[in-house]
GUKOLTI-759309 format. One record per residue (C-alpha): residue in three letters; x, y, z; residue number from 1. Coordinates in Angstrom, 1 decimal. Example, Ala and Ser with C-alpha at 12.3 -4.5 7.8 and 13.67 -1.06 7.14 Angstrom:
2
ala; 12.3; -4.5; 7.8; 1
ser; 13.7; -1.1; 7.1; 2
***
This chain:
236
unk; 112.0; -71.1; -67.6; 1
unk; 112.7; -67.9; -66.1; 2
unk; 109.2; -66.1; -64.3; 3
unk; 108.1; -63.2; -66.2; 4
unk; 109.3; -59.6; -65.2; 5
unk; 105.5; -58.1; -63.1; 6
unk; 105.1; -54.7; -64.3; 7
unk; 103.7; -52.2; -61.3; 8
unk; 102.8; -49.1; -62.3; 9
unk; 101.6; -47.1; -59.3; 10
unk; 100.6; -43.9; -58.6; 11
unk; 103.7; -43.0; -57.2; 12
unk; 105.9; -44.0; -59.8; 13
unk; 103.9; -42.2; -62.4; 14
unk; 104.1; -39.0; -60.5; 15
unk; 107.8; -39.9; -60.5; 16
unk; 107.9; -40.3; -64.0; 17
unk; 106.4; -37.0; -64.9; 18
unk; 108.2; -35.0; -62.8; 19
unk; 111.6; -36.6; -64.1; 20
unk; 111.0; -35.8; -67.0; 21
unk; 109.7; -32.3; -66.7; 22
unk; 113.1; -31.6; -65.1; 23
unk; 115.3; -33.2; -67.5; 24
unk; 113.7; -30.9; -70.3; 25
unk; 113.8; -27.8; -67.9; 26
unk; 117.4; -28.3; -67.6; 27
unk; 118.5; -29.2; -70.9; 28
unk; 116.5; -25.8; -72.1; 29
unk; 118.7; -24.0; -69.1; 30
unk; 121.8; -25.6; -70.7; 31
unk; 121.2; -23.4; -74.1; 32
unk; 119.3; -27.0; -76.0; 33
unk; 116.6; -25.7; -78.0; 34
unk; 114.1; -27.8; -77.2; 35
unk; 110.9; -25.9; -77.9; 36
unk; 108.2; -28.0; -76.4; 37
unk; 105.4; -26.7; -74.2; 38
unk; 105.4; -29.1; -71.4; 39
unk; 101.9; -28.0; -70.6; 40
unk; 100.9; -29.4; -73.8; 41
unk; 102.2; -33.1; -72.6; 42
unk; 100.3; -33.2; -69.4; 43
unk; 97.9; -35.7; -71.3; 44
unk; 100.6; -38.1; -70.9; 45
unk; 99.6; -38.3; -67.0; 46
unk; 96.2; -39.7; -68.1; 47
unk; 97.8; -42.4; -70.0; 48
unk; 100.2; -43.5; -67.3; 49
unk; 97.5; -43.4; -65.0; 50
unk; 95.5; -46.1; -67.5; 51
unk; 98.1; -48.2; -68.1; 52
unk; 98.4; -48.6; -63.9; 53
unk; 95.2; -49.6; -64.3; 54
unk; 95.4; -52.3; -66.8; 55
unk; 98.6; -53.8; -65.1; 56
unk; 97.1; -54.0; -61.7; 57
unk; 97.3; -58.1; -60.1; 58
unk; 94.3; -59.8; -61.9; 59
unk; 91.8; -59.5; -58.3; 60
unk; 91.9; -55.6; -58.6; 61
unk; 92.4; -54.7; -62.1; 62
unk; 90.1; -51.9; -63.9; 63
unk; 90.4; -52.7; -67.8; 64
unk; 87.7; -51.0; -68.4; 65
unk; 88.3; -47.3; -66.4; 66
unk; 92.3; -47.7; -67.5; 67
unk; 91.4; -48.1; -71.1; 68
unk; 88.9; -44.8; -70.9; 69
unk; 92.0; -42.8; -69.4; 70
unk; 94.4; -44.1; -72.0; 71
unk; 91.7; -43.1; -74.7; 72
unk; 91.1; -39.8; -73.2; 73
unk; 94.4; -39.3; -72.8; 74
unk; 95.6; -39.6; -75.8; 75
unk; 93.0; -37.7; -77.6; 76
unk; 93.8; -34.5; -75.3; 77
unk; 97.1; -35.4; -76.0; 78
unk; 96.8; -35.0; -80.0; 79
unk; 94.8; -32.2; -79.6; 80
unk; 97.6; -30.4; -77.8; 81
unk; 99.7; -31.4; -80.7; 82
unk; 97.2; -29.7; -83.2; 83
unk; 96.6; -33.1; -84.9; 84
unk; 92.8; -33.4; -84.2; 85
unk; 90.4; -31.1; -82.6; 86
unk; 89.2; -32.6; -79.4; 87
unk; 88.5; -30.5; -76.1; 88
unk; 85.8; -30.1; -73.0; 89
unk; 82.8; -29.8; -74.9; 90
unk; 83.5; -33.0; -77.1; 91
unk; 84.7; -34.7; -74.2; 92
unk; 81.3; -34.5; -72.2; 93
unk; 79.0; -36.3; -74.6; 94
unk; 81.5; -39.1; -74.4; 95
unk; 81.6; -39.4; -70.8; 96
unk; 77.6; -39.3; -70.6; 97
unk; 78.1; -42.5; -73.4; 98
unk; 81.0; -43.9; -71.0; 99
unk; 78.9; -43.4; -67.8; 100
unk; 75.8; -45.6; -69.6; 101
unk; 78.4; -48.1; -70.1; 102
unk; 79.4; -48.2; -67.0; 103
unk; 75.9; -49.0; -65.1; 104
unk; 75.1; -51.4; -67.4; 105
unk; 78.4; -53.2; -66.7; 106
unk; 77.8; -53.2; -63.1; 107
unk; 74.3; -54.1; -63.4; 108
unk; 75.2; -57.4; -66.0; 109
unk; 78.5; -58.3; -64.2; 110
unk; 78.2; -56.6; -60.9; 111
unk; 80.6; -54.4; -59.6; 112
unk; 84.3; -55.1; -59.1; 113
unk; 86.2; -54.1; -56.3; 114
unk; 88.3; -55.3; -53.3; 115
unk; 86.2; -57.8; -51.0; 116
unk; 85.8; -56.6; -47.5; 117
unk; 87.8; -60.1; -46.1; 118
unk; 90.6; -59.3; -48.2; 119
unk; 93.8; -59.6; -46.4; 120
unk; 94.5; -56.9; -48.2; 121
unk; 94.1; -53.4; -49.2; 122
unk; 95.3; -52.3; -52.6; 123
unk; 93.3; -49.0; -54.0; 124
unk; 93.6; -46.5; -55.8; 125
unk; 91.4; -43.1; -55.6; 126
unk; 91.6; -41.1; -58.9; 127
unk; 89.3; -37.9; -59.0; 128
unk; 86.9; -39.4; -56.6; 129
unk; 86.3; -40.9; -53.2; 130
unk; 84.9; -43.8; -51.6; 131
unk; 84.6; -45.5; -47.9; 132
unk; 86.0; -49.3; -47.6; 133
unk; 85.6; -51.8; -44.9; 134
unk; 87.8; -54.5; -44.6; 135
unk; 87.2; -57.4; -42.1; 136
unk; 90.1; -60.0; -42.3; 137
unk; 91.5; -60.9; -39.4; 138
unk; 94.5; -62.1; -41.6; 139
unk; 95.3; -58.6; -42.3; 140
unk; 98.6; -58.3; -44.1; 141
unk; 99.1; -54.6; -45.3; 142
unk; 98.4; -53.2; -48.9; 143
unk; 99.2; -49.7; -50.9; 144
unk; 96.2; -46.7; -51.0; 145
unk; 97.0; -44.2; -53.1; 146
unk; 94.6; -41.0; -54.2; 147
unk; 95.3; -38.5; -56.5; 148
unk; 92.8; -35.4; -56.5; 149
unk; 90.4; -37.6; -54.7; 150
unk; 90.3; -39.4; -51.5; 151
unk; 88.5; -42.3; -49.5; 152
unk; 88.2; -43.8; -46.0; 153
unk; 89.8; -47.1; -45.2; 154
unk; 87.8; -48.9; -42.0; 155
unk; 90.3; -51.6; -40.2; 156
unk; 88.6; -51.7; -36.8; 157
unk; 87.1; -54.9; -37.6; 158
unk; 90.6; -56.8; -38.8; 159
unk; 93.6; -58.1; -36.9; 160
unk; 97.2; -59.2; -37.7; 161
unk; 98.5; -62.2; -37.2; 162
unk; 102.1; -61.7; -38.2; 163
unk; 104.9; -59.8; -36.9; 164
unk; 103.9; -56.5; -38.4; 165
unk; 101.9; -55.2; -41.4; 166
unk; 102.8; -52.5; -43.6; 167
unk; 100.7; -49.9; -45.9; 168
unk; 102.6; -48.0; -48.5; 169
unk; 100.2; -45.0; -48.8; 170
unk; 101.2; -41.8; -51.9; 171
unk; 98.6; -38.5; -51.9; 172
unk; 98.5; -35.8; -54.4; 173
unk; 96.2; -33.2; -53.8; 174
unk; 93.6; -35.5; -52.4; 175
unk; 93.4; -37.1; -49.0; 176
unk; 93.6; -40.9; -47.3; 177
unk; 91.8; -41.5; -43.5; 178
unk; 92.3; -45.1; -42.2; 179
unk; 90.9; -46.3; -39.0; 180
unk; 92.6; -49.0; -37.2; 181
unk; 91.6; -50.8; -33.7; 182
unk; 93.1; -49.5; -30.4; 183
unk; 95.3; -52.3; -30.0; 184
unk; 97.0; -52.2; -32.8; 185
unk; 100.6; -49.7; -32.4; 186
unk; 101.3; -46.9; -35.1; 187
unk; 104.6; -46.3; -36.8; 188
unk; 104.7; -43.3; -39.1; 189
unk; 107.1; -43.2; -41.6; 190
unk; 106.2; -40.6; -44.5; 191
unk; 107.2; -37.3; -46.0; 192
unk; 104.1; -34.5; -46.2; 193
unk; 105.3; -32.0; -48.9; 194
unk; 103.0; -28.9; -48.7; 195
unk; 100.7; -31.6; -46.6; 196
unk; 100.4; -33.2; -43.6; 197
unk; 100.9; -37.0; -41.8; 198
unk; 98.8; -37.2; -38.7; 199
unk; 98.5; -40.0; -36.3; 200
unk; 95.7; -39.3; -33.9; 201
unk; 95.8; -43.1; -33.0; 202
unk; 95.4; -44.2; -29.3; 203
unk; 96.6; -47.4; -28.1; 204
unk; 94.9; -49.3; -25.2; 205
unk; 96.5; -49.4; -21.5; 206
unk; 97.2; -51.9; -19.4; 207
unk; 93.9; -51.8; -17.7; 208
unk; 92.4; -52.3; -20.9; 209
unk; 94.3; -54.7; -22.4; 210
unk; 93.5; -56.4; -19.1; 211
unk; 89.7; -56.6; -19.2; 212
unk; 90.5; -58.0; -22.9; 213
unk; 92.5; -60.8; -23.2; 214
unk; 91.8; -62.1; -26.5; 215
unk; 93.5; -58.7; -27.3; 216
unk; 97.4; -58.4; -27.9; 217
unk; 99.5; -55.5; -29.2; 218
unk; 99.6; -56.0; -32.7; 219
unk; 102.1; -53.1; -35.4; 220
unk; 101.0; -51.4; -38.4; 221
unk; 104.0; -49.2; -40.1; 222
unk; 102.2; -46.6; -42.0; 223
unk; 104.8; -45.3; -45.0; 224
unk; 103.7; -42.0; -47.2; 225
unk; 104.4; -39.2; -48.9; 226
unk; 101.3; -36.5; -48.7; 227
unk; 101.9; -33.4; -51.4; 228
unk; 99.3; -31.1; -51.2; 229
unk; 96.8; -33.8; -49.2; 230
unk; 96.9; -35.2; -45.9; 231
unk; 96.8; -38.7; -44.5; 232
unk; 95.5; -39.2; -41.4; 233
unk; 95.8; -42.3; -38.5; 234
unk; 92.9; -42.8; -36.1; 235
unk; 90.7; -44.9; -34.2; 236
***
């Protein structure tokens, strides 16, 4: 039997998918095609993307219940840009007062879900908020952040690699990432800031250092990005 196809929506590739096709419409409209859609009124669409990434996440750091409320959301914006139903702000804030009850109970019956702090790895996503995570593994492996109109910190000081090198695929839209990493551990940026920046402010013991700590050893953490309109930023 063959394995079944993951699907992995990110944040990146949702971005992707929106801009695609806002520029194939743009163009065929430039090529004479009457199209005659507002694109502004399918920005709704975003919302549902971003749900469905949810929903699709690896079992350990799904959010049913958060990609469900954006795909609901979503798609009531979306039909009231369509004129099918009337549905705008002031409807909307009742039911996120009903959705935020909802919420507390959940994470007072089932407790909260998130990514343990001796996770190997870091796999988050920042939507329209923030938060500060600590991770602790000293099996670190890598992971993907991204944050889109939000941001968080991401504490590493306390992990440690064990293999050749770990990666962290990292995508900003107007929002912005800090991680924190030991001193022994060697930076590699690789990213594209588009109206944003990349900083590494990272740095790495000396030899007299290293020295007086032994159980230390160079370990490498390639950092790949893409900031627009946000900022990601290395340091100790």
């Amino acid at each position: 039997m063959g394995k079944k196809a993951r699907i992995n929506l990110d944040l990146k590739m949702i971005v992707g998918l929106v801009v695609i096709c806002a520029g194939i419409l743009l163009l065929l409209e430039n090529l004479g095609f009457a199209i005659r859609i507002n694109l502004w009124d399918f920005w709704p669409v975003a919302l549902v993307f971003i749900g469905l990434s949810h929903i699709f996440r690896p079992g350990e750091t799904r959010y049913g219940l958060s990609g469900a409320i954006f795909i609901i959301v979503g798609v009531l914006f979306l039909l009231n840009n369509l004129d099918i139903i009337v549905f705008n702000m002031g409807t909307l804030w009742p039911i996120m007062i009903i959705i935020f009850g909802i919420m507390i109970i959940k994470n007072t019956a089932w407790g909260s879900h998130g990514v343990p702090s001796s996770s190997d790895n870091c796999d988050l996503s920042f939507i329209l908020g923030g938060g500060d995570h600590i991770f602790t593994s000293k099996q670190f492996k890598g992971g993907k952040l991204a944050a889109f109109m939000g941001g968080g910190t991401i504490d590493l000081r306390d992990s440690d690699i064990q293999i050749d090198h770990a990666v962290i695929d990292v995508f900003v839209f107007m929002g912005g990432i800090d991680i924190r990493i030991p001193r022994h551990w060697h930076i590699n940026i690789q990213g594209t800031p588009i109206l944003g920046g990349i900083d590494n402010k990272t740095v790495v013991m000396s030899k007299e250092e290293m020295a007086a700590h032994p159980d230390k050893t160079i370990k490498d953490l390639t950092i790949r990005g893409m900031a627009i309109m946000g900022g990601i930023e290395v340091k100790n």
